[in-house]
N, C-alpha and C positions, 0 to 999 in steps of 0.2 A: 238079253230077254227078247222073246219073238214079237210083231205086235200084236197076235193074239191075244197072248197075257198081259202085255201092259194095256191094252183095250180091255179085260176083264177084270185088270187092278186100278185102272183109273176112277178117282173118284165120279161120282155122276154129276157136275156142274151143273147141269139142266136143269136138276131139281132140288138147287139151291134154296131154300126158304124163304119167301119176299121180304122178312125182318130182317134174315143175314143176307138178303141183300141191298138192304138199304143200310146196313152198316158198313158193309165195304164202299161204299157209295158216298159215303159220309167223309170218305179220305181219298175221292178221286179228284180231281182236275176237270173242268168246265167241258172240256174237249173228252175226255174218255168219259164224263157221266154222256156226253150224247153219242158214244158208240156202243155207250153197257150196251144198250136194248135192242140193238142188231145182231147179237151174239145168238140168241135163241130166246124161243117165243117165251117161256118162262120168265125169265128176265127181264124182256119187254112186258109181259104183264104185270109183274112187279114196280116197274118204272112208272105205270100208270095209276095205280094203288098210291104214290108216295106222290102226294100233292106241293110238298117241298123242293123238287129236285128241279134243276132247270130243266126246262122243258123245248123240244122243238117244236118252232112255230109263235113263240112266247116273246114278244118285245122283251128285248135284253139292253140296260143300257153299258156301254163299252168305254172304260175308265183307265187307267192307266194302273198299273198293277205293284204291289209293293216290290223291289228289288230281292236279288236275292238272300242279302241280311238282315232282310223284313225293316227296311229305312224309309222313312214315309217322302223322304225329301227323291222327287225323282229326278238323275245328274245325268244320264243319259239313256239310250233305247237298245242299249246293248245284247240286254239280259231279253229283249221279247218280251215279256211282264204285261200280264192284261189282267185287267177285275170286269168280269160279268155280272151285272145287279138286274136279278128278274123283278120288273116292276112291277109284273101281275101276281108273285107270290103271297104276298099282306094278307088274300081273301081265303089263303088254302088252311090258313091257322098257324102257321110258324113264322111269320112276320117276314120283312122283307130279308131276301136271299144275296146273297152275294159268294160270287165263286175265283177265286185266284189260279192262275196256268200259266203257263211260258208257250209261248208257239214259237216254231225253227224259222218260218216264215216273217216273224214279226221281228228278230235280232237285229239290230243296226237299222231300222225301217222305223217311218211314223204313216199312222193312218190319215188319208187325207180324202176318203171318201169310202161308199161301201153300199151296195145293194142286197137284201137279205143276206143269204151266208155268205157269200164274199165280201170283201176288203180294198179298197186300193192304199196301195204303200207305195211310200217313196223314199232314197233315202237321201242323205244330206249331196248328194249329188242330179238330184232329179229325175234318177230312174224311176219309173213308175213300173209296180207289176199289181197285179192281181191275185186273190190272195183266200183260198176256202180253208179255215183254219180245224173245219173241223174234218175234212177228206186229204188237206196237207196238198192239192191240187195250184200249182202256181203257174200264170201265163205273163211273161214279161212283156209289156208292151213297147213300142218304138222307142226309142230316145228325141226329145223334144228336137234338136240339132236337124231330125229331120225336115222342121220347117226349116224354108230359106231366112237367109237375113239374121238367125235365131242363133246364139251359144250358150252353151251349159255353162254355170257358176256351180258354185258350191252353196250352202246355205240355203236351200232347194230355193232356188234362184235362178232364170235362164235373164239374158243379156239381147236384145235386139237393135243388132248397128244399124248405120244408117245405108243408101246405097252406094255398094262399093266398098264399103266396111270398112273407110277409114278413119270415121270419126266414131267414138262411145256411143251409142244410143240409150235408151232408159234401161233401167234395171224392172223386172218383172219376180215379183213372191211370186210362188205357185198358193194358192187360199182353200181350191175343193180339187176334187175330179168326181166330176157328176156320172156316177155310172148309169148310165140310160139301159145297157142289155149287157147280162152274166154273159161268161164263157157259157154256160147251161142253156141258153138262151140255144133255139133251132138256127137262127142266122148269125148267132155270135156274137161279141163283144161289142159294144159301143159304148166311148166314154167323151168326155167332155171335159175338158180341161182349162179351169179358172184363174187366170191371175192377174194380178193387181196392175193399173196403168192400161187395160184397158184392150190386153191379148188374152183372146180367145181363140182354143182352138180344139180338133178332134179328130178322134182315129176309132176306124172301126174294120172287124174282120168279119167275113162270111164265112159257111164251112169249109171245109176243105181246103182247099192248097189258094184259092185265089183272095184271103184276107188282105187290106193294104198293110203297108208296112213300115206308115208314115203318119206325120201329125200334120193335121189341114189345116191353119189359121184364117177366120174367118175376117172377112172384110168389116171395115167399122162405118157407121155412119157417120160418126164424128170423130173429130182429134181428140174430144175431153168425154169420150166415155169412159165408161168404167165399170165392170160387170159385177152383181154379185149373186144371182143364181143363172142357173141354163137349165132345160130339162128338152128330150127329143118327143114328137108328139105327131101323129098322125102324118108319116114323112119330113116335119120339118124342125126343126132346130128355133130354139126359143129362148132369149135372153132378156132377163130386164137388168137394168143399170141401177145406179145410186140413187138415182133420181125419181126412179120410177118409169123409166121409159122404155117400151118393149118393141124387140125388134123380131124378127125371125128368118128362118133363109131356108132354101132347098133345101135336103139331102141328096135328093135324086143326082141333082146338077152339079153336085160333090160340092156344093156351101161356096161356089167359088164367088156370085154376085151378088151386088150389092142387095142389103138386109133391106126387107120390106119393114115400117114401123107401122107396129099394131098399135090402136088408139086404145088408152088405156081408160080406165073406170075414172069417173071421178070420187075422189075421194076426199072426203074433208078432213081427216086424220093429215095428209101432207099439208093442206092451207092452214092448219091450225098447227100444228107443229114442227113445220120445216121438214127437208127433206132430208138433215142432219140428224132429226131425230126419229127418222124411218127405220126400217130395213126390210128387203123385199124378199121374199120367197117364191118360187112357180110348183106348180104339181098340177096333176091329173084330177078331172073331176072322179067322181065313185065312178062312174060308169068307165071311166079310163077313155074317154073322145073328146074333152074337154079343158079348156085351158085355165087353171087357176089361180090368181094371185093373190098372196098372201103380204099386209102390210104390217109389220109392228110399230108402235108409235109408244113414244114415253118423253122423260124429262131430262135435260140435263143436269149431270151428277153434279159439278161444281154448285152450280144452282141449289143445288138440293143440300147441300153442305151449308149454305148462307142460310137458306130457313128452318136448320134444324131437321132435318130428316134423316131420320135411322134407317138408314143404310149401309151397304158396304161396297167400297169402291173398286169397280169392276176391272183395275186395270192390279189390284193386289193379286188376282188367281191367274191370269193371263202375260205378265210380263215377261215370262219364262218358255211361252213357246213356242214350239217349234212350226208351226201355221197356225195364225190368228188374222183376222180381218180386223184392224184396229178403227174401221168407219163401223163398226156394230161398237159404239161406247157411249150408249144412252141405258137410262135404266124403262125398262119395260112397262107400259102402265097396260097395254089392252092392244088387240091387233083388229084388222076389220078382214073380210074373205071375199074375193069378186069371185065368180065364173064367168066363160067367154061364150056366148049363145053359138049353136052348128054355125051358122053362117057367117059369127064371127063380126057380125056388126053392132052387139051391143052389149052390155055387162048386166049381171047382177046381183047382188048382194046375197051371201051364203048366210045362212044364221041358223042351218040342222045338215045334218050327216045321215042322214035316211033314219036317225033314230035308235040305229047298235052299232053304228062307227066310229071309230077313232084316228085324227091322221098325226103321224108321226112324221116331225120335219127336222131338219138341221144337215149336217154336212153329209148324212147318209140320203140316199136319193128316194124321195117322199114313198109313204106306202100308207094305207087303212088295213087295219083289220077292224073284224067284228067281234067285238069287246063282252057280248051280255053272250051268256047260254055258253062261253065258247073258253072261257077263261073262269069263267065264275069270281072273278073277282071285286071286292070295291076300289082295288088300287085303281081299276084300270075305268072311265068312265063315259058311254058315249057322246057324241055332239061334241067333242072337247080336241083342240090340236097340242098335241105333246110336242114342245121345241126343244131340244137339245143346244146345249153351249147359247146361253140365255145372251143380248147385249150387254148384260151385268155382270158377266160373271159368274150365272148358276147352272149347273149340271143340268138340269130344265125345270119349265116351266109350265103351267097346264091352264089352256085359256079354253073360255067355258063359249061356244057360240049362240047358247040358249041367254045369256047373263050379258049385262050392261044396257046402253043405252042408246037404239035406233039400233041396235044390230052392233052394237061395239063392242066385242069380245073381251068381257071380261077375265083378268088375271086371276086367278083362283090359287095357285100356289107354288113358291118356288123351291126347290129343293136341290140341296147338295149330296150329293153319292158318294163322289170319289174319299177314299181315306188320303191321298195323296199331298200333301204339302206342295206350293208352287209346281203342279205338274207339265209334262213339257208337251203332252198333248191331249186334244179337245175330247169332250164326252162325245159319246155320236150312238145314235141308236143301231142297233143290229137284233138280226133275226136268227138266230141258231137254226140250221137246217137239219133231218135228217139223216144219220151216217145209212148210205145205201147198205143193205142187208147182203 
């Protein structure tokens, strides 16, 4: 047949009917509903008509996906298996959404960090790559082995000897990779790489041919640090510890001397509650030039067990996986929010988000959007921080900065997503991108 005629017998696709296309849509995959609407403009109008479908640009939270014999107990990360639960769906009339997919990218890999549509994976060896599941675009980053002193383990685990290599040094979890800048990004990749005991380290590429092609471990101020977030920020590299102690360092200078320590807020959430029952978050103010830090503070669960309190114990949903931070095992009562003034010499206390914003925190690397006019939803609500992989054990959390007392972030509600039984990794929030046209 010529392609004349089969151009003249082809059905017209284009001018599919937006009902039948939201029925074929009804039996896609999380990843092919966000390439329908790149197909042609029809289609893409239809997508916008259908207040149900997940949507790009739509806080998506990212869960661990039923296997492929629909077994809710997840045994390993073979199969790629992911669940998308758009949390702004509730306000569109069909309650909340949730979408199941397999990505090629995600087989034998766990997610261990992620900035909008990308991903960082890693898998039980500690290769770490990058990961846009919805364009199928992967960038492998360095292997850790590149710092000195450093060996890969298994159980994404690296090993750092002593000098000279002939004694064992400590054993290091890998816990996040804080991606600071996509491959999408005009200068490219940076990421930041958190693990337990107290190494920190990072790599980053520029365009073209002269990206590095190594991991930079940054110098410590002390022997018993211990980090547990980073974020990159106005040329410099930003970490606070367990403790609450925040340190920073060049980029320029490629992070090689020693960390300048930023004086942190005072806070009466850590003198009332120990630093045991913290846990510290950084991100960007709204305007993106500013340093914020985020504390959560609650009770210990034992404790809470002696007095009768109905709860559920945080280490029942987490025993199983495959990166968890086991110093996040308090249960959650309320968080407070500092910002860092331009000049950096004084703190002060966050208690609004300009009013239509929302910030989204946990192992994906912080972001706002504008929640009112733009989502229409009541799920989604602004002044509020939505945290992912709660200290307890919940898919997240939503603490209110308008609510409590002196500015103490009230806990407003916690909520479980995943269908998964003992899942082997964390909820983290993600942003579905655009499939380019």
């Amino acid at each position: 047949m010529s392609s004349s005629s089969s151009a003249a017998t082809a059905p017209p696709w284009a001018d599919l009917l937006p009902e039948l296309c939201d029925l074929v849509m009804e039996h896609l995959d999380p990843i092919t509903i966000l390439r329908f609407p790149a197909v042609c403009r029809g289609w893409s109008e239809a997508c916008e008509e259908n207040p149900r479908l997940l949507r790009a640009g739509a806080p998506a939270l990212l869960t661990p996906g039923l296997d492929p014999d629909g077994c809710e107990t997840e045994s390993n990360v073979d199969a790629g298996a992911f669940c998308l639960h758009d949390v702004s769906a509730a306000g569109g009339g069909g309650g909340r959404r949730s979408f199941f997919g397999e990505a090629e990218g995600l087989k034998g890999r766990a997610w261990v960090g992620g900035n909008h549509g990308w991903l960082a994976t890693a898998d039980w060896r500690c290769d770490v790559e990058l990961l846009n599941p919805v364009t199928g675009a992967r960038v492998r980053l360095p292997s850790f082995a590149t710092i000195p002193g450093v060996e890969v383990e298994v159980n994404f685990h690296v090993v750092a000897r002593t000098a000279g290599g002939y004694s064992l040094g400590k054993f290091h979890k890998i816990l996040k990779v804080a991606l600071c800048r996509t491959p999408s990004h005009a200068d490219g990749h940076l990421a930041i790489a958190i693990f337990s005991g107290g190494l920190l380290a990072f790599t980053a590429a520029g365009g073209g041919d002269k990206g590095e092609c190594r991991w930079t471990a940054l110098k410590n101020a002390a022997a018993d640090v211990s980090y547990m977030d980073a974020i990159a920020l106005d040329g410099k590299l930003y970490a606070v510890d367990e403790l609450g102690r925040l340190y920073s360092w060049d980029i320029d200078d490629g992070a090689m001397t020693e960390p300048t320590v930023v004086q942190g807020p005072e806070n009466d959430e850590m003198s009332r509650y120990g630093t045991d029952l913290c846990g510290f978050y950084l991100a960007a103010s709204v305007c993106g030039q500013r340093l914020m830090l985020m504390c959560i503070h609650g009770y210990d669960v034992a404790r809470a067990y002696l007095y009768g309190r109905r709860s559920r114990c945080w280490d029942s949903r987490v025993w199983s996986r495959l990166v968890f931070d086991d110093r996040r095992s308090f249960c959650e009562l309320g968080m407070s929010l500092h910002e860092l003034d331009a000049g950096g010499g004084s703190w002060r206390r966050v208690t609004d988000l300009g009013g239509d914003r929302a910030l989204f925190l946990g192992a994906n690397y912080p972001f706002y959007l504008t929640v009112r006019h733009r989502f229409g939803s009541a799920d989604l609500e602004a002044d509020c921080v939505y945290l992912s992989d709660t200290p307890y054990g919940y898919d997240t959390a939503i603490f209110d900065l308008k609510e409590g007392i002196g500015g103490d972030g009230h806990i407003k509600q916690q909520l479980y997503y995943s269908l998964v039984a003992d899942p082997l990794q964390m909820p983290m929030w993600f942003v579905p991108t655009d499939y380019p046209h």
